[in-house]
N, C-alpha and C positions, 0 to 999 in steps of 0.2 A: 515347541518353540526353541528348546535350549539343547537338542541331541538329536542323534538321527533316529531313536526311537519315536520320536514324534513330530518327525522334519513331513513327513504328508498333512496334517494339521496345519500345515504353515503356508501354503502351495493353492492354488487353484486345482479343484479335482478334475476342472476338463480345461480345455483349450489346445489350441494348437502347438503346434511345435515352437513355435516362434516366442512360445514364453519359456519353452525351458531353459533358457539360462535365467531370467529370473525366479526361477524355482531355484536354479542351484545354488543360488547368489544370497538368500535366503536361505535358505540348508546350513549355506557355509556360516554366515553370520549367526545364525542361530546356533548352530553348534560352535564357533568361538566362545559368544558369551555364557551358551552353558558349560565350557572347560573355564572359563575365568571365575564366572560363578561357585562351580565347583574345587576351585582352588584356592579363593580366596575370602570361601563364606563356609565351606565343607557341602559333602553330602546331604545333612541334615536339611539344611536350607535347601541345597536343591532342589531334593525329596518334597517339601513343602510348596516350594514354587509348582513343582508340578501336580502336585497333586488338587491346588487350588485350580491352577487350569483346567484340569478335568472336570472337577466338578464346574466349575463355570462352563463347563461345553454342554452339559448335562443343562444345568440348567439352560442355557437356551436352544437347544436342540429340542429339548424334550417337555420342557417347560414344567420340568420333574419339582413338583412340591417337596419330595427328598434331598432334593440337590442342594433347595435352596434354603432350606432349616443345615445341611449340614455344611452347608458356605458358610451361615450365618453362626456356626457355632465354633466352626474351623478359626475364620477371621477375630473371633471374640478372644480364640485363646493364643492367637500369637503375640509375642515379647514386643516391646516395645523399637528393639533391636532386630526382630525379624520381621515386623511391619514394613520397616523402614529397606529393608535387604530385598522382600519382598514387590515393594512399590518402587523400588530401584530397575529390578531387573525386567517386568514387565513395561517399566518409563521407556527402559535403552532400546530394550525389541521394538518400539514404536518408533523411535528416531533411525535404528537400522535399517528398519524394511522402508524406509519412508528412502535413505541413502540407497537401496535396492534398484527402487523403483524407479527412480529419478534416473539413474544408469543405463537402466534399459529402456525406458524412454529413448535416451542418448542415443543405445544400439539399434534401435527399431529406426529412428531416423535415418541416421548413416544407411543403415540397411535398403532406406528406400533411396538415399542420395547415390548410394556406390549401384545401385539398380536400373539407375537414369531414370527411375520413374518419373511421373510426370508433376511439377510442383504440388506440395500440397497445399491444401488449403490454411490460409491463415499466413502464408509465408509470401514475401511481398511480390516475388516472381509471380505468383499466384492470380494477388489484386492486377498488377502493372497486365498480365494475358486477358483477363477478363478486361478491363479498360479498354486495351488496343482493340478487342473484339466490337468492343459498343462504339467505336469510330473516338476514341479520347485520343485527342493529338498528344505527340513530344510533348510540342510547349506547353498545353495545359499542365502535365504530368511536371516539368520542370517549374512551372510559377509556384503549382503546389508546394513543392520542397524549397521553393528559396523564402514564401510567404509562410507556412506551416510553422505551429510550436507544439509539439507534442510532449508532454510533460509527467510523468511517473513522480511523484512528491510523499517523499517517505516520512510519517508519520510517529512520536511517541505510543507507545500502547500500554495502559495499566494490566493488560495480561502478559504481557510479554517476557518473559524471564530466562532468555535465554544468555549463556555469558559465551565471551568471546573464544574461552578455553575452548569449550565445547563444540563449537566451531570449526576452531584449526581440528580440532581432533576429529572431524565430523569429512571434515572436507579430506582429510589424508585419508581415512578409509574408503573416501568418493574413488580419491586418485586411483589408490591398491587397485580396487575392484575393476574400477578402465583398464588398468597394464594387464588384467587377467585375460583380456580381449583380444590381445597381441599376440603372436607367438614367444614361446618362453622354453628355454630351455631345462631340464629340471632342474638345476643349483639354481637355476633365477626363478623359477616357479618355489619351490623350496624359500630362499630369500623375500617374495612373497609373502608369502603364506607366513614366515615367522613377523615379518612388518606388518600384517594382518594383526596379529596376537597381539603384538605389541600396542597395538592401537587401542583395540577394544579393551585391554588389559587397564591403558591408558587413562582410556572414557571409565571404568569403573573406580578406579583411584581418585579421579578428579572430581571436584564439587559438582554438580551441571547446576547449581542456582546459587544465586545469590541469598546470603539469610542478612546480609544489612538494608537498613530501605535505601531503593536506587535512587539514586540523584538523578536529574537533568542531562549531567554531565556523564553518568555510565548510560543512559540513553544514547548520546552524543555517541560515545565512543561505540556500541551497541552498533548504529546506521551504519561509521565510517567504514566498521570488516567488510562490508558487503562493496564500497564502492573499490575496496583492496581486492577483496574474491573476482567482484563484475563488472563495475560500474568501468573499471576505468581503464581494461582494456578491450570490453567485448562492445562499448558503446564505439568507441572510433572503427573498429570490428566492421561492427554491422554498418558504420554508415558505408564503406568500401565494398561491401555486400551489395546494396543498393544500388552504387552507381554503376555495379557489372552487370545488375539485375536488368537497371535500367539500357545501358546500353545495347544488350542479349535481345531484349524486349524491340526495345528503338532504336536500329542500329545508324551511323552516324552516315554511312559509306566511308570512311577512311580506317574502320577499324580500333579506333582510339577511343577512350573511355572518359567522357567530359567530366570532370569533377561537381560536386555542388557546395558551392565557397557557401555555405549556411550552415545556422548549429540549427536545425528543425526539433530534434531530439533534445531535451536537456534536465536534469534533476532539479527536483526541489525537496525541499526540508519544511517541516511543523518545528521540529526538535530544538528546541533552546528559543524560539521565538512565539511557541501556541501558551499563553497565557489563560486561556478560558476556563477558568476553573482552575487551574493551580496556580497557586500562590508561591511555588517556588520559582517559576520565571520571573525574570529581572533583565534590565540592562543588562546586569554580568554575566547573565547566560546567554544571550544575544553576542555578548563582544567573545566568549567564551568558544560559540560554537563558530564562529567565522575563524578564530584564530585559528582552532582545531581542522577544519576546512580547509584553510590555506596552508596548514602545517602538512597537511596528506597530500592534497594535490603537487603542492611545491616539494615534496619528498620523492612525489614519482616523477616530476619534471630530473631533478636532482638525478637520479638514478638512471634513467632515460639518455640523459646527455653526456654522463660518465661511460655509460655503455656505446654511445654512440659514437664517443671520442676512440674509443677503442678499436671499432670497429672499421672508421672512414679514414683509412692510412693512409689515402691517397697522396701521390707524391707530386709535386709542379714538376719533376724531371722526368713526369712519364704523362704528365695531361696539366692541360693550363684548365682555367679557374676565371672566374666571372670579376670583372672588376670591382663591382660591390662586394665578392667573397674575399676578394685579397683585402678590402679597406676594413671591414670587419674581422680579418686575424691581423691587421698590420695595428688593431685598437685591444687588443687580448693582452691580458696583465706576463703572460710567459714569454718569456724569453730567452728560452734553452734554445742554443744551438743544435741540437739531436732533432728539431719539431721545424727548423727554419723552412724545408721546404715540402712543409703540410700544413698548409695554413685551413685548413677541414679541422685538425684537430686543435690547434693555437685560436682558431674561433667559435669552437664548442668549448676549451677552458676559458676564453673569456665568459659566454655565455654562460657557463658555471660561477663563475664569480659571481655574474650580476646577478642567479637566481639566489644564487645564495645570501649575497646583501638582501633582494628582496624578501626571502625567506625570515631573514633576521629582525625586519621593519617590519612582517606581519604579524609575529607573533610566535614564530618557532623559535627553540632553545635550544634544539641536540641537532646540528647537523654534525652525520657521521664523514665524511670525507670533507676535511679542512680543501677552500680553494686554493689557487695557486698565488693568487697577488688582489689587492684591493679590487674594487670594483663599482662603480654606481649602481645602485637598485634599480630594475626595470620599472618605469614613473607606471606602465597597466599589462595589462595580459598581451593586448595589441602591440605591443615593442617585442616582447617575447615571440611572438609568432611572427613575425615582420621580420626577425633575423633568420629563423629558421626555413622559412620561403625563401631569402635569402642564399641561404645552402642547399635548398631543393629546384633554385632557379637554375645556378652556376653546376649542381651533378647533371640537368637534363640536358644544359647546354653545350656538358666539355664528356659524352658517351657515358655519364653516370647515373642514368637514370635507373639502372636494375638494382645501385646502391638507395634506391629513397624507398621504395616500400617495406623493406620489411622491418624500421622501425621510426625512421625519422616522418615519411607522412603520416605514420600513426600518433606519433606525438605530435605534429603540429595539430590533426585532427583534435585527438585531445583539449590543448591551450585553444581551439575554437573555441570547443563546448563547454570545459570547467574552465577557464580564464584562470585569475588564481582566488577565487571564491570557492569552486568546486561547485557548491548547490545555490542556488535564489534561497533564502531563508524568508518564509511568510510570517508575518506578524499577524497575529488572533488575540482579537479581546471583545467582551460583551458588551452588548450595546449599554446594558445598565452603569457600567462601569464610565462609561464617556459623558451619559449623563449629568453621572454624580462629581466628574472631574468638571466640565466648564459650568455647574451649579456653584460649586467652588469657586471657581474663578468670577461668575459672574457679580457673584454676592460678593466676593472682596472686594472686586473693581470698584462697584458701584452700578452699576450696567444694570443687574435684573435683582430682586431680593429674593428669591425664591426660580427660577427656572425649570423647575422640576412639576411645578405647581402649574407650568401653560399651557394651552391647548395648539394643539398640531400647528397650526397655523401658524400663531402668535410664535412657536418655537421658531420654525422656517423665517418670520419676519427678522427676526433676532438672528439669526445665526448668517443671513443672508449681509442683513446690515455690518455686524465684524467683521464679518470675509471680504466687504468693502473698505473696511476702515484701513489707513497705512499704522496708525499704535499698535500696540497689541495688549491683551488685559494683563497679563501676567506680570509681576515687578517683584524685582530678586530682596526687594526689602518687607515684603509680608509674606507673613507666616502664612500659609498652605496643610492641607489635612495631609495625612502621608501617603493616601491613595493617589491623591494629586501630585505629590512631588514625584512621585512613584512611576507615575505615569506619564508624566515631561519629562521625566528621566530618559524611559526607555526609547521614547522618540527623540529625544537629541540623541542615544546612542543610533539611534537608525540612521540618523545623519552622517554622523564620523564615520559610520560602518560603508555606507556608501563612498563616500569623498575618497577611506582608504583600500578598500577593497573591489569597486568597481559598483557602477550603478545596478551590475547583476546581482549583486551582493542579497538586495534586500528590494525587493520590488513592487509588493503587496501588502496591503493591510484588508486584511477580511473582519469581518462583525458580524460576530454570532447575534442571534435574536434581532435581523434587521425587520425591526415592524412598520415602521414610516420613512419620509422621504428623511427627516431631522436625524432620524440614526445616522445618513450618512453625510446629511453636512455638518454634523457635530466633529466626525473626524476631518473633514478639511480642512474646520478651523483649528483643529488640536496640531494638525501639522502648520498651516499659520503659524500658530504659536511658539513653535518652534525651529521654524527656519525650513521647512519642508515641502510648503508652500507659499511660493513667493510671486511678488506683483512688482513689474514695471507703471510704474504708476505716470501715467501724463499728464498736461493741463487739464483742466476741466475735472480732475478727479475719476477718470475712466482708468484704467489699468490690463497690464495683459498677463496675466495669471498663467504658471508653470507648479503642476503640482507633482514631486520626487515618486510618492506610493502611489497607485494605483487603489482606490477606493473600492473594496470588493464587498458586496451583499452576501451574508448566508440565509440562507431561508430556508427555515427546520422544516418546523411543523406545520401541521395539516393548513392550518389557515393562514402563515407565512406565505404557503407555495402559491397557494389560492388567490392571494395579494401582488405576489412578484411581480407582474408585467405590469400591473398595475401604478406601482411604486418607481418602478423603470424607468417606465413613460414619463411620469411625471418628473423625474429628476432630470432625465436627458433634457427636458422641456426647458429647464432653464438657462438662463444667458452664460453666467458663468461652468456652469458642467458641461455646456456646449463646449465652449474655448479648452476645459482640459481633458474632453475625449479629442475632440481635435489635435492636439498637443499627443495623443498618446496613439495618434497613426489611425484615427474614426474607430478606434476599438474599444470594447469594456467588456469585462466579464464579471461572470455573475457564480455563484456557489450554490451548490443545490445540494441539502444535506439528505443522506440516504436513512441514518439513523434515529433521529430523531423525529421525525416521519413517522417511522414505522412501530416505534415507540407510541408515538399519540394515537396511530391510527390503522395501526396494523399492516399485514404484506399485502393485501392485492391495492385498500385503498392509496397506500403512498406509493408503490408503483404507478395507480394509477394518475393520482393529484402531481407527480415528476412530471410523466409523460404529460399532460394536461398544460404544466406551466410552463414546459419547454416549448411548446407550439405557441403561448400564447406570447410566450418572450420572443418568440421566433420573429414574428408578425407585428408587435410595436417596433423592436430592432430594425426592421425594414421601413417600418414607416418613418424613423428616426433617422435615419439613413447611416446607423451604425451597426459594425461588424461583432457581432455575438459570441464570446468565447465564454464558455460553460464550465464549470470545476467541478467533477462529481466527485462528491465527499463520499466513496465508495469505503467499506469495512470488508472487514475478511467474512462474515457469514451474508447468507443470501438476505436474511432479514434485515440487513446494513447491506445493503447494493451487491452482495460478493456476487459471486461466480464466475465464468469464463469472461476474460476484460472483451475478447475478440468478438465474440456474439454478444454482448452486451453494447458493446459501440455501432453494431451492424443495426440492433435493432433501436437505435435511437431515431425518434424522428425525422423525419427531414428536413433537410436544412440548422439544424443543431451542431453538428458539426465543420463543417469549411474550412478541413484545416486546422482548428485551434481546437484544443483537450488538453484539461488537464483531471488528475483524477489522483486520491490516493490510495497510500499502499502500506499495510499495517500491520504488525503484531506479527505472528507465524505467516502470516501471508508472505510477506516479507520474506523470509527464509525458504519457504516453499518457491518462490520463484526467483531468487536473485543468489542462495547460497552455493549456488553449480553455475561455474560460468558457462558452459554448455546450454543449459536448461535457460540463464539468463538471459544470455541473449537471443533464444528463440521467442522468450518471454516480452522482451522488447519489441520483437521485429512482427509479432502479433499486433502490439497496440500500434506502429508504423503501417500496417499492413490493413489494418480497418480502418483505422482512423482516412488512409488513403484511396480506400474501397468507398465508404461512407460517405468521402467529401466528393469523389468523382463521378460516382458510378450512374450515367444518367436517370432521369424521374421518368418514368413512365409517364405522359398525359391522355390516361384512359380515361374517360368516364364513368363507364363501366366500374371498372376498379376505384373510383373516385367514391362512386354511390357506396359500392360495399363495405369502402371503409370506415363512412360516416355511421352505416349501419353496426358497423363491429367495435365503435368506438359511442355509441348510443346505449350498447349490449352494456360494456364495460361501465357505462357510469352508472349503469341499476345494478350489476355486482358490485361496483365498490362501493355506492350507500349499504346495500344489503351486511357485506363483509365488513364494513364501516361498524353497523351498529352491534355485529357478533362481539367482532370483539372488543369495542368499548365496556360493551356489558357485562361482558367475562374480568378485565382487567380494572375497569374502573369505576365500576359499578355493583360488583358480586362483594356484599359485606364478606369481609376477612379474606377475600384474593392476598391481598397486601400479605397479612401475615401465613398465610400460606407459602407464597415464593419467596421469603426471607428464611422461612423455615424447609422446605423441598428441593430447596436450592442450593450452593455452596458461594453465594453471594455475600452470606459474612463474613468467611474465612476470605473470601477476594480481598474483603473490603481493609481485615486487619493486617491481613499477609505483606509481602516486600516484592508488591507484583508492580509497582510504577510510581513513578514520582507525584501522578495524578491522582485525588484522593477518587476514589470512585462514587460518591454524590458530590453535587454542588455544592448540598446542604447537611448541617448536621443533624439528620431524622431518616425515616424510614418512608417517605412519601416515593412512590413510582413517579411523581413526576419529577423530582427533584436528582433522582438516581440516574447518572450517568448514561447514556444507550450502549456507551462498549460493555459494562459491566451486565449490565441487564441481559443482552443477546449471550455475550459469554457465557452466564450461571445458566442458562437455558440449556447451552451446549451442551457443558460439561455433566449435567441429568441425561440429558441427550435425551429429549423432549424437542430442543430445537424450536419452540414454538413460536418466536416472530419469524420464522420463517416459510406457515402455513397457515395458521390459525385464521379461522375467520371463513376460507376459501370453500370448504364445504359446506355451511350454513347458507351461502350465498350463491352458490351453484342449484342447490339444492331448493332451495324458496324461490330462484327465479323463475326453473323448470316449473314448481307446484302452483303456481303462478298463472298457469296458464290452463287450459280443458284439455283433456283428449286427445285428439291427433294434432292438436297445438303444442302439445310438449315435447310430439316426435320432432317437430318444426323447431322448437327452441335446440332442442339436444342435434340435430342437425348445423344450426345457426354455429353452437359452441365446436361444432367439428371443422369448420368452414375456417375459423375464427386461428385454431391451433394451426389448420392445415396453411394458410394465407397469410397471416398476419404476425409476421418476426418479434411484434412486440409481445404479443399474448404468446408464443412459441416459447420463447425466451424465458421468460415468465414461468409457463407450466415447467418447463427444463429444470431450469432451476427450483422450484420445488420438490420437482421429481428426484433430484439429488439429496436435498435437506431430507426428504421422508425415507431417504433411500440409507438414510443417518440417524434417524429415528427408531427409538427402541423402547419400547414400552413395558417391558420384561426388569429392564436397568431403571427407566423411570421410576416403576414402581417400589424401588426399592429407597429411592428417595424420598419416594411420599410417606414413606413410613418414620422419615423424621418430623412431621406432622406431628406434637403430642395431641392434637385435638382432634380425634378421629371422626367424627360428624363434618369437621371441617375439612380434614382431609378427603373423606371418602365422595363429598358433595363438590368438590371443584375439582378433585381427579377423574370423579364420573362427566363430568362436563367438557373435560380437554381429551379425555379416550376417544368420548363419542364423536365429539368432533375431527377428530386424531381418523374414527373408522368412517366417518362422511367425508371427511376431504380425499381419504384412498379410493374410495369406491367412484366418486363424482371424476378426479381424476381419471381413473382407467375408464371411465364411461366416455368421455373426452377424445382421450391418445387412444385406445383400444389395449393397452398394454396394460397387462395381471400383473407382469414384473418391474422391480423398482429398475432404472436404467437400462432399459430393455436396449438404448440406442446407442448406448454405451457401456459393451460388454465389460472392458478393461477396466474401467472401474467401479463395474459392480462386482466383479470380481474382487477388486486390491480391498472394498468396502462388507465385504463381506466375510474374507479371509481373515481381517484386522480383526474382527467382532470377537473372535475367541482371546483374544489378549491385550485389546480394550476392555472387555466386560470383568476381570478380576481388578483393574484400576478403577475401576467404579464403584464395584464393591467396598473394597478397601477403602476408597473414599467416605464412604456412606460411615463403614466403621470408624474410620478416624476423624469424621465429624463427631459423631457420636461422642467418642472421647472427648474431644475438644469442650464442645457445647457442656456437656457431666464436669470438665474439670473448672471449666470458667462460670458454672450457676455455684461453685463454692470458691469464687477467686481466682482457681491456681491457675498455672500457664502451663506446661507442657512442650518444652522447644521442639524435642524429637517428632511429638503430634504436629507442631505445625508445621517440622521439617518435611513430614510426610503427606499432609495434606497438599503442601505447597509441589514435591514433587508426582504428586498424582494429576494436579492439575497442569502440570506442562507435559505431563507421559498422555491424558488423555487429548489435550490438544494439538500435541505433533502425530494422536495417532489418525485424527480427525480432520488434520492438516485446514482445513477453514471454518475454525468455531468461534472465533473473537472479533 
């Protein structure tokens, strides 16, 4: 890892030529950090770091019994000081090769762009060829992007510990490694190579985690680097991509490239507004994170327009200017004589003035360049960009059009899509919680004495009837519980936050645990209650209802999903929900959680119960005669929805998508796709590029194909009862599971650690169901067992096949081939498990279970999850035909396989410094060092794992 004596170790031992620069790329970094290493820990340490790697190769090469008594005695006797030096330098080798990889990625692309190849797949050239080929008109292609919301919404994560340092440092070693791609002179190659050093040198002097507990607010800040790294110029980027794509595609005959005046694409936020289960969201983090918001966006407008002023010198004594551009610099606060006749720049420092008032009135405190003269604040985002088309009307009009692209169409693009909010901030809270607020309210009023005590019905009769009344229950002169002020709190700040930052501001309200239709009109009337939904009220007592949020259902678990369309139905059904989907353009969407799912019921049945509720939501939506937009509450591992977002939207049902997706994005997930603006927005223009595939790409109406699929989805409902009851029975039905995965795990180190603002139960106990599903899927990972991400699958492959006689099982096992080969959902599916198993290590596992003190109990539930562990590989390749894990994807069973020797001593170490941990706290004491190392083993094996949380 750390020299050229054991730079092949580090490498793939075959492939083609075309990875050796990521071989070198790796060499290099890996021999940096072992001269920083070596420099600033000594020899001694080195020597030990390496020497632990070896025997870790030992051990899983060889599965050497020796290896692993002398791991186990090695790891016992290192300092406390060289644990820590140790789980250090193996953490960084994981974020570098990970900085490696991502690069070459980058080169491999160019490589095919500078080749003319021909689009690749996932890339929207790609979609828009295939469309034209199935007869899809221009304008169908065009309504989709002016109707379209595709939406990426970045998410708090209790694993997530990354700090911003590490970051910049992370991304300057991105940059080094690109200029090594260039030609370079040797003093510039040289120059290099010591800016290399210095980097990595850098990254080892610097903290990489945080040891205080993170706030809300380093979350907050935490999302912002990435829309600084990507968001906010590779998203206006890529929409200028598209519309050449489009043109290339559908040409106009005049040669000109028609714009699309729509933000299709746009960000959203959890962070300072997902209340579910933490208690540290408030209004103040609400109003907190908007300022912060508007503080970044408005700082790149700011900067944007400074540059812009610089740049558009244009003089009236060498080209005239659009009468609107002269009245717009003849309104700009300068009045230097030096500027009289450029009024391009006299109305880009007006327009600095006025963002900077506005800057000042949303909540920023440091602007760096003082304006030039007063100025009014822009009253929304739409004045801002209204001047700036302004000055892109008057360059096309007077030969200045080669002056608008290369930064002012990018910025108006920009103030399209981020306005000055920057992201939609979603508001989440539990249905329990709304309950217990208008319970409160109703028993003060006088209205219900008890509300919590009615039945379904009776709730709806009640809640229906207030949503009719003009009073409202709430009265500033009685006292209220503090959950309740608490909670009209934060909805009057959703008010202000709108009124001042733009109704993009804040546009959702989603409710976890929606079980009935009263979960969701509890929240209409809560906004009622607060000015958020409001009624024109006429004679006769009828009224015309306009509701600010957006009412969004989440629907977790197994019997949730099962209920969905159910609850749908019946809610659209009524008079008033009628009138505010109507009001909201005949659309509503719906939340569909990946994690908590799979928690209740395992991976294939909440794969399946998803896919089930989407069709059946598909189908009252139509009968309803509303437009269906779906929120997949997606996680970073497969057992929470992860894996590739582009095949995952391809294989969503039909008709599911039309256009409207949103989906989140979380934890290292996060950094794996958004920390490389390169990478970002390829990342982007994937989920633009299915989402566009998915919504256009005509249905086949075969019958034929019709039958089969009834057939393949008949198959799946007897596997997911089968996998259904495996693994209920293993998790929550096997006496002492519970204390087994609290103890094989590193689930209470998560829980004590400074890994999120969020506690990781709901509850204060040790119940599985009460436990988080980020934290649950994560501790899985980090054993690297992995197991909601396969468990169940083999027991149920397996019983359906024995299920049957004789040359009926060659028939079933045919069926299941038909099934892979045919059908994107079950593809998709296998795929992605064939990844997680391809990440699974039962060499590592076991070394967890050995913190087990109950060995009957250990040996009796690890024998239970192997065997299943060797039924679901075997049933698998009976399936695909493939012995090897990612057989269809070389490249990264390659990068996954490579990693294994320098993941497996962070796991170790892990194991040992739980050990510590757990010995010092059965007699009280704390140990910071131990938790500073457990904490950094757990972000070294997840960035080397890059989708575990």
């Amino acid at each position: 890892m750390l020299n050229d004596a054991v730079a092949p170790e580090i490498v793939p031992a075959a492939g083609s030529d075309k990875d050796a620069p990521l071989k070198e790329d790796i060499r290099l970094l890996g021999r940096l950090l072992g001269d920083v290493l070596r420099e600033q820990e000594g020899d001694a340490v080195f020597h030990v770091v390496e020497t632990i790697r070896q025997t870790s190769v030992r051990f899983r090469r060889e599965a050497d019994a020796d290896a692993a008594l002398e791991l186990d005695a090695m790891l016992k006797e290192l300092s406390r000081e060289q644990t820590i030096s140790v789980v250090r330098a193996f953490s960084y080798f994981s974020h570098l090769a990970n900085i490696a990889e991502d690069q070459h990625h980058i080169r491999r692309r160019r490589a095919h762009l500078l080749a003319g190849s021909p689009a690749q797949k996932g890339s929207v050239s790609f979609a828009l060829k295939k469309l034209r080929a199935a007869g899809v008109p221009r304008k169908t292609v065009d309504t989709f992007f002016q109707d379209a919301l595709i939406a990426p919404v970045l998410t708090a994560h209790p694993t997530e510990v990354q700090r911003k340092s590490i970051l910049d440092a992370e991304h300057d070693i991105a940059r080094l490694l690109a200029e090594r791609d260039l030609p370079q002179t040797p003093k510039e190659r040289q120059a290099n190579m010591q800016l290399l050093r210095s980097r990595v040198a850098t990254l080892w002097q610097t903290r990489m985690l945080r040891y205080s507990k993170l706030t809300v607010a380093d979350e907050i800040e935490n999302a912002l680097s990435y829309y600084r790294i990507t968001f906010l110029r590779e998203l206006p980027g890529l929409y200028d991509d598209i519309e050449e794509d489009i043109a290339a595609e559908y040409p106009n005959g005049n040669g000109t490239i028609e714009p699309i005046n729509a933000a299709y694409v746009q960000m959203g936020s959890w962070i300072g507004g997902d209340r579910d289960g933490n208690p540290n969201v408030n209004a103040g983090t609400m109003q907190h994170a908007l300022a912060r918001h508007a503080t970044t966006i408005l700082d790149f407008y700011l900067d944007e327009v400074h540059a812009l002023g610089a740049e558009l010198s244009v003089s009236t004594l060498m080209v005239g200017v659009s009468a609107e551009l002269q009245a717009l610099a003849d309104q700009s606060p300068d009045a230097s004589p030096h500027r009289s006749d450029e009024p391009y720049r006299r109305a880009l420092i007006g327009i600095y003035a006025r963002l900077a008032a506005t800057a000042r009135a949303l909540g920023a405190t440091n602007i760096l360049r003082k304006e030039v003269g007063a100025a009014a604040a822009y009253p929304d985002a739409a004045a801002f960009v209204a001047d700036l088309r302004t000055i892109v009307a008057s360059l096309e009009s007077h030969h200045g059009a080669a002056l608008v692209r290369p930064r002012l169409a990018t910025l108006a693009r920009a103030a399209d899509i981020f306005g000055f909010h920057l992201a939609s901030l979603d508001m989440r809270q539990t249905s329990d919680v709304h309950e217990r607020v208008l319970a409160d309210l109703f028993a003060k009023s006088g209205v219900a004495a008890d509300y919590t005590t009615l039945s379904e019905e009776d709730k709806q009769a009640l809640l229906l009837n207030e949503l009719a009344q003009p009073r409202l229950l709430y009265s500033p002169y009685i006292s209220y519980a503090t959950e309740t002020d608490s909670e009209l709190a934060i909805l009057r700040a959703a008010r202000d936050i709108r009124q001042r930052y733009g109704a993009r501001a804040i546009r959702n309200y989603i409710i976890s645990h929606t079980e009935t239709v009263s979960d969701l009109l509890e929240v209409l009337l809560l906004q009622k209650e607060t000015g958020l939904l409001r009624t024109d009220w006429k004679a006769g007592g009828a009224g015309d209802s306009t509701c600010e949020l957006m009412v969004i259902p989440l629907f977790e678990t197994i019997p949730d999903l099962q209920r969905a369309a159910g609850i749908m139905s019946e809610l659209m059904a009524l008079p008033l929900v009628k009138q505010l989907i109507a009001k909201q353009g005949q659309l509503q969407e719906v939340m569909l959680g990946y994690s908590d799912s799979n928690k209740d019921g395992g991976f294939l049945t909440s794969n399946w119960e998803l896919y089930k509720a989407e069709l059946a939501l598909v189908a009252d939506f139509q009968k309803a005669g509303v437009k269906l937009r779906l929120f997949h509450g997606r996680g970073g591992t497969v057992g929470r929805g992860g894996g590739p977002s582009y095949e995952a939207i391809l294989a969503q049902p039909p008709g599911t998508v039309n256009g409207q997706i949103r989906l989140t994005e979380q934890g290292e997930i996060i950094a794996s796709k958004f920390s490389n603006a390169e990478i970002g927005r390829r990342n982007l223009e994937l989920l633009v590029a299915a989402t566009l595939e998915a919504s256009l790409a005509p249905q086949e109406a075969n019958p034929a194909r019709t039958s089969q699929l009834a057939q393949f989805e008949a198959v799946m409902a007897q596997l997911s009862d089968l996998a259904y009851h495996a693994y209920r029975h293993l998790v929550y039905e096997t006496p002492g599971f519970t204390e087994y995965f609290f103890s094989a795990t590193p689930i209470a180190e998560i829980a004590e650690l400074n890994l999120g603002s969020r506690p990781a139960s709901r509850k204060a106990n040790q119940r599985i169901e009460d436990l988080r599903a980020i934290p649950w899927g994560f501790s899985w990972g980090q054993c690297r067992l992995l197991l909601p991400g396969w468990f169940g699958f083999g027991s149920a492959i397996e019983a359906w096949i024995q299920q049957a006689d004789g040359a009926a099982q060659d028939d079933r096992i045919a069926t299941l081939r038909a099934m892979y080969a045919e059908w994107p959902f079950f593809a998709t599916l296998l795929s992605n498990m064939d990844m997680v198993l391809a990440k699974t290590d039962l060499a590592i596992a076991s070394r967890y279970a050995e913190l087990v003190a109950d060995q009957d109990l250990r040996e009796r539930i690890y024998k239970r999850i192997t065997e299943e562990h060797g039924n679901t590989l075997r049933c698998l390749e009976l399936i695909t035909g493939n012995t090897e894990r990612l057989a269809g994807n070389p490249l990264l069973a390659r990068s996954i396989q490579n990693r294994f020797a320098y993941l497996d001593p962070l796991n170790h170490l892990q194991v040992e410094l739980i050990k510590r941990n757990r010995a010092l706290s059965a007699e009280s004491r704390i140990d910071e060092r131990v938790h500073r190392g457990i904490q950094l083993s757990i972000n070294g094996v997840a960035a080397g794992l890059r989708n575990t949380g």
